[in-house]
C-alpha positions in Angstrom: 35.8 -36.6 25.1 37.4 -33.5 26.4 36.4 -30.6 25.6 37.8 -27.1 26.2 35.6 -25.5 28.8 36.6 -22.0 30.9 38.2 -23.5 34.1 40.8 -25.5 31.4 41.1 -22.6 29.6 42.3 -21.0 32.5 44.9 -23.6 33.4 46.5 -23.4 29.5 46.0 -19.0 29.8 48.2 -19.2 33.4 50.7 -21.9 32.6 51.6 -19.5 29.5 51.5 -15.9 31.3 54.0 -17.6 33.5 56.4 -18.0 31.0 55.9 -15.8 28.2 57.9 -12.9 29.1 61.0 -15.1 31.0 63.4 -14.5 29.1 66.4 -17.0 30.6 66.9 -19.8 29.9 66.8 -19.1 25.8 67.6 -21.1 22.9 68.5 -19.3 20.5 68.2 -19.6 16.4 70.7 -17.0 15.3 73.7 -17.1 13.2 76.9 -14.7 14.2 78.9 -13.2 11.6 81.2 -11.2 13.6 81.1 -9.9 17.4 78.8 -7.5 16.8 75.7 -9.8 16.6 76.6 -10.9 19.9 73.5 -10.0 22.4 70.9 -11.1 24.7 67.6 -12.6 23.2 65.5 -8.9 24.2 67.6 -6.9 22.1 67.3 -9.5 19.1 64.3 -10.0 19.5 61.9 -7.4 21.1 58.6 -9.4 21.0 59.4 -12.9 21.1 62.2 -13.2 23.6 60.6 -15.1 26.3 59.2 -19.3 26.1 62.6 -20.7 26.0 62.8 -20.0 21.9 61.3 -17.4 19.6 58.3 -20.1 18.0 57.3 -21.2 21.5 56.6 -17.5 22.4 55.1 -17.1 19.1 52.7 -19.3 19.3 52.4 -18.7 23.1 51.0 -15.4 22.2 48.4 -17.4 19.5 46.5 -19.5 22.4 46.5 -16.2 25.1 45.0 -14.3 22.1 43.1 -17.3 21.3 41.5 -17.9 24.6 40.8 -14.0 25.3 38.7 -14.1 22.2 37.2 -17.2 23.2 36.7 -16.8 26.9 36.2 -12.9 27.1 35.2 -13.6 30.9 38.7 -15.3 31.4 39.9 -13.8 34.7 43.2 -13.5 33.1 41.5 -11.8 30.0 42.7 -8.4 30.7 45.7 -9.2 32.0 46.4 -10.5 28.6 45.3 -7.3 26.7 47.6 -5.4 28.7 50.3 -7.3 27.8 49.7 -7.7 24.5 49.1 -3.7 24.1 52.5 -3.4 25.3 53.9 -5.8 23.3 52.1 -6.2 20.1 53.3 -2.6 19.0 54.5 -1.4 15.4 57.8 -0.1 17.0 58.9 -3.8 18.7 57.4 -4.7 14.9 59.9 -3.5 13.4 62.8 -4.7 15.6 61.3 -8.5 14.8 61.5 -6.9 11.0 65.1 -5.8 11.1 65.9 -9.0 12.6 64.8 -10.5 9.7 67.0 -8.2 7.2 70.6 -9.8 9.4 72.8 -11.5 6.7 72.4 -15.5 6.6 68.5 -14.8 8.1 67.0 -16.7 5.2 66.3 -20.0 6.8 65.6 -18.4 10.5 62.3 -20.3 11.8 61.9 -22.5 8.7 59.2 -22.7 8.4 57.6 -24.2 11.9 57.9 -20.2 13.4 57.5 -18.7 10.2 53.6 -20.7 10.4 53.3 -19.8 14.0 53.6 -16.0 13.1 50.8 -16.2 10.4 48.5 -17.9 12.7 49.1 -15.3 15.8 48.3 -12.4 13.3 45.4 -14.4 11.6 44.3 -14.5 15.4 45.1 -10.8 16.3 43.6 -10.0 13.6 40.2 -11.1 14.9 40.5 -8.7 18.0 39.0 -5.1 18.3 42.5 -3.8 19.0 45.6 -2.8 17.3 47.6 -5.8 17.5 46.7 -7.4 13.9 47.5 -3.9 12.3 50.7 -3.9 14.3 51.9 -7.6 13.2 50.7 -7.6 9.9 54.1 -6.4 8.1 55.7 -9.1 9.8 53.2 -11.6 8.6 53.8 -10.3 5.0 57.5 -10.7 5.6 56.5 -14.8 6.3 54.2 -15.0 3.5 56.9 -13.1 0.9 59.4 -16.4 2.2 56.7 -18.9 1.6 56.6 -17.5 -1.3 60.0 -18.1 -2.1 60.7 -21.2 -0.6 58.2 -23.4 -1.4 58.2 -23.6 -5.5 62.1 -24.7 -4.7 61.2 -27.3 -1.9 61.5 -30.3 -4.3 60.8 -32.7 -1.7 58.7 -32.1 1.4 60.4 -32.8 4.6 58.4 -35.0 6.7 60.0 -35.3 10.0 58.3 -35.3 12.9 60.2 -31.9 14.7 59.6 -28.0 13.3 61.3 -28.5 10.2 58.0 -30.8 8.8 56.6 -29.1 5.9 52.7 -30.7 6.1 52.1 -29.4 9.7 53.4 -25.3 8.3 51.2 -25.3 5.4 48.6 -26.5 7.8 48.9 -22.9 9.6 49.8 -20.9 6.7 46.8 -22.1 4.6 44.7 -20.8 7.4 45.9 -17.6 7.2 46.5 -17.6 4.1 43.0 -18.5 2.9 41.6 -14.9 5.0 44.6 -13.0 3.9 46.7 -14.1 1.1 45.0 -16.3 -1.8 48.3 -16.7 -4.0 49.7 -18.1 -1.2 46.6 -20.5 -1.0 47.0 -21.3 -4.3 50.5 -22.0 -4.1 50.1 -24.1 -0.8 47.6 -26.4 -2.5 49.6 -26.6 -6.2 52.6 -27.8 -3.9 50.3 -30.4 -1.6 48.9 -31.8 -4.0 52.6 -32.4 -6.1 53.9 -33.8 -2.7 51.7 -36.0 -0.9 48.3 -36.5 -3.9 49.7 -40.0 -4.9 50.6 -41.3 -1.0 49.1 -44.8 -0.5 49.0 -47.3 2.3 51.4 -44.9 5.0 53.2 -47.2 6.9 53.7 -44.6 10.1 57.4 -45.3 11.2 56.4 -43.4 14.2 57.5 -42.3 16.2 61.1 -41.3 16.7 63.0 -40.7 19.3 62.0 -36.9 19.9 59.2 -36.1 17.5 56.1 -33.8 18.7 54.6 -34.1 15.2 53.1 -37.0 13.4 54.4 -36.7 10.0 51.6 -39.4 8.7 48.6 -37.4 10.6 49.7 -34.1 9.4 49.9 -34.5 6.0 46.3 -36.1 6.1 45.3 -32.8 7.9 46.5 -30.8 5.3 45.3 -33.1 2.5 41.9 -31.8 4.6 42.2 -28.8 3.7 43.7 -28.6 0.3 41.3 -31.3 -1.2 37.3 -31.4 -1.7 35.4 -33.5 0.9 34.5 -36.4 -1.9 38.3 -36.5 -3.2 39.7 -36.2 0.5 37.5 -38.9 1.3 38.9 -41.6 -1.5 42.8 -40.0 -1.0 42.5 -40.5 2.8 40.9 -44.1 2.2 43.9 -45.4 0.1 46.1 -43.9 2.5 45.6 -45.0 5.6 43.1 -48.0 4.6 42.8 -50.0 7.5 42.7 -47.5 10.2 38.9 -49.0 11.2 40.7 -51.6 12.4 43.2 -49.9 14.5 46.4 -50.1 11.9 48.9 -49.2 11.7 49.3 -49.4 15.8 51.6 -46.9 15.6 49.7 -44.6 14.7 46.8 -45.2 17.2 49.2 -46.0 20.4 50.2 -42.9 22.9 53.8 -42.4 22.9 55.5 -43.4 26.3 57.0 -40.2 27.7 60.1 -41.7 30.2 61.7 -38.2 31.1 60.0 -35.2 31.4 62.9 -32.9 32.2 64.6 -33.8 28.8 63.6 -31.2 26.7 63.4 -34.0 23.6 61.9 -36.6 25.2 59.4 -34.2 26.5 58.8 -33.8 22.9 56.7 -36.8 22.8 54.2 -35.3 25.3 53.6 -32.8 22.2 53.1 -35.8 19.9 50.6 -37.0 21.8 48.4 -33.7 21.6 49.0 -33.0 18.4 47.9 -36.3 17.1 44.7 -36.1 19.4 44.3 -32.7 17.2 44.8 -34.2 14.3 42.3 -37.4 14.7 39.4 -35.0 16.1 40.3 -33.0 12.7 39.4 -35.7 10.9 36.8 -37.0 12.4 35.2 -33.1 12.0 36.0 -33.3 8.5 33.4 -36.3 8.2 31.2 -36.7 10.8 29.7 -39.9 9.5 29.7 -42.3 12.3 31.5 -44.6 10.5 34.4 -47.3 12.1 37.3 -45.3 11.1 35.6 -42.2 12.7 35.1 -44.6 16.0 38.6 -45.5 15.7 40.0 -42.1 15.2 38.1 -40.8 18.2 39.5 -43.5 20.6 42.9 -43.0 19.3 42.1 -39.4 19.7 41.0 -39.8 23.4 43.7 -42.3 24.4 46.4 -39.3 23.4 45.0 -36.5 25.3 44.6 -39.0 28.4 48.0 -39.9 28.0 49.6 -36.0 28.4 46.8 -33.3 29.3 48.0 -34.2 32.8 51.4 -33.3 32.5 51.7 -30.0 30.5 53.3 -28.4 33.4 55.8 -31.1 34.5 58.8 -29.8 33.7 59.7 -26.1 32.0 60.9 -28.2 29.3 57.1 -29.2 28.8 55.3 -25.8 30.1 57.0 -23.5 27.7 55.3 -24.7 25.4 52.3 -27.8 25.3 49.6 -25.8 26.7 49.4 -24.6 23.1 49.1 -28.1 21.6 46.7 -28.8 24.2 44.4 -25.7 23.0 44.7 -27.2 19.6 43.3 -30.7 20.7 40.5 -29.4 23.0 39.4 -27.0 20.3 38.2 -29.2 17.8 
């Protein structure tokens, strides 16, 4: 089993500094409703305008933070700090805020960045430094849309790409349980409406460009929203034979046939986040028993299959090394 150790740490902590402040090429999320919103990424966005895309800088920022905290001897530990002093300030706050007050803004990030910015302030927020105070109006600003969004979401969208609802509340509930408790409240109310009555998940996975396992995060949230001895029977009717490695869809790596294909490369993603997911559960019992086995394996055969290639392609670097973090950290 892999395991996150200091010299891997290092290789996720440089593949992101490489990237997180290169700001071309950008894919932006923005909606024009007249000239004047024409402009580069740095004046929309004054944080978050490097990765490729806003969320990919987002959470870029959540594994540096992440890894500083964890590896304070990181040779790139204060390289970090200094950038994140620069950039973690109230006044490039408030640009991100204002961004957020454009007409037609409602639905910007929803809600894959919109989760990504809790969990990078629940993570500041853990640092003896400034940056928490700094993002924390931001992270209201998510929480006050969560808010809004989800009593109205009469159907949970379980694709396997950033618009999937299980793998958000995942990363708001997090946060949420530290900072916001109506928002836990609400979270759980809404999981349990959704996904409480799933049985025997077939796992149609995955499509052509998913990085998310729709079947494996809504178990992982399930996790969290349900007591250990209820978890236990709802996870046991929903995916019942996974002792016995079934559905193989779920257990098999994806096959990842073009790394320069931003899309395709999507499926290296996939692979790491389902590792996270099965070493979740696993976690969450710790019994010994042949689904844990089973889970563990699949678990394994994932990160084998794409830990190697995180920096492949800029379509892949902008980006894994955070999915990585999440499967080695478990």
């Amino acid at each position: 089993m892999t395991i996150l150790t200091e010299d891997l740490a290092a290789r996720f902590a440089a593949i992101t500094l490489d990237h997180l402040g290169r700001e071309y090429p950008y894919k932006l999320d923005h909606i024009l409703t007249g000239p004047h919103d024409a402009a580069t990424p740095a004046a929309l966005h004054p944080i978050f305008h490097g990765s490729f895309d806003w969320h990919s800088c987002v959470h870029g920022w959540w594994q540096l933070l992440t890894l500083r905290r964890l590896f304070p001897g990181l040779p790139a530990a204060a390289t970090i700090a200094a950038r994140a002093d620069a950039m973690l300030t109230p006044e490039r706050v408030a640009g991100e805020l204002a961004y957020l007050d454009r007409p037609l803004s409602g639905g910007f990030e929803r809600p894959y960045g919109w989760a990504w910015l809790l969990a990078l302030h629940g993570e500041a927020a853990r640092h003896d430094a400034d940056w928490g105070a700094a993002l924390r109006p931001l992270a209201d600003a998510f929480a006050a849309r969560f808010k809004e969004y989800l009593p109205k979401l009469t159907y949970p969208i379980r694709v396997g790409t950033h618009p999937n609802t299980a793998f958000a509340l995942v990363l708001a509930r997090d946060w949420a349980v530290v900072h916001d408790p109506a928002l836990t409240a609400l979270i759980d109310t809404r999981a349990r409406d959704w996904f409480g009555d799933d049985r025997g998940c077939q796992a149609w996975e995955p499509s052509g460009d998913d990085f998310l396992s729709s079947a494996l995060t809504e178990a992982l949230l399930m996790r969290r929203v349900l007591p250990a001895p209820d978890f236990a029977r709802w996870f046991a009717l929903f995916l019942p034979d996974i002792a016995h490695g079934r559905p193989a869809t779920l257990v098999t790596p994806a096959h990842v046939s073009d790394r320069s294909d931003g899309k395709i490369a999507h499926l290296d993603g996939l692979n790491l986040s389902r590792a996270w997911c099965w070493r979740s559960l696993v976690a969450a019992d710790g019994a010994g028993s042949a689904e844990d086995r089973a889970m563990t394996a699949a678990a394994d055969r994932h990160l084998a299959a794409s830990l190697p290639h995180l920096d492949d392609d800029y379509m892949g670097s902008h980006w894994l090394a955070t999915f990585a973090l999440l499967a080695t950290l478990v």
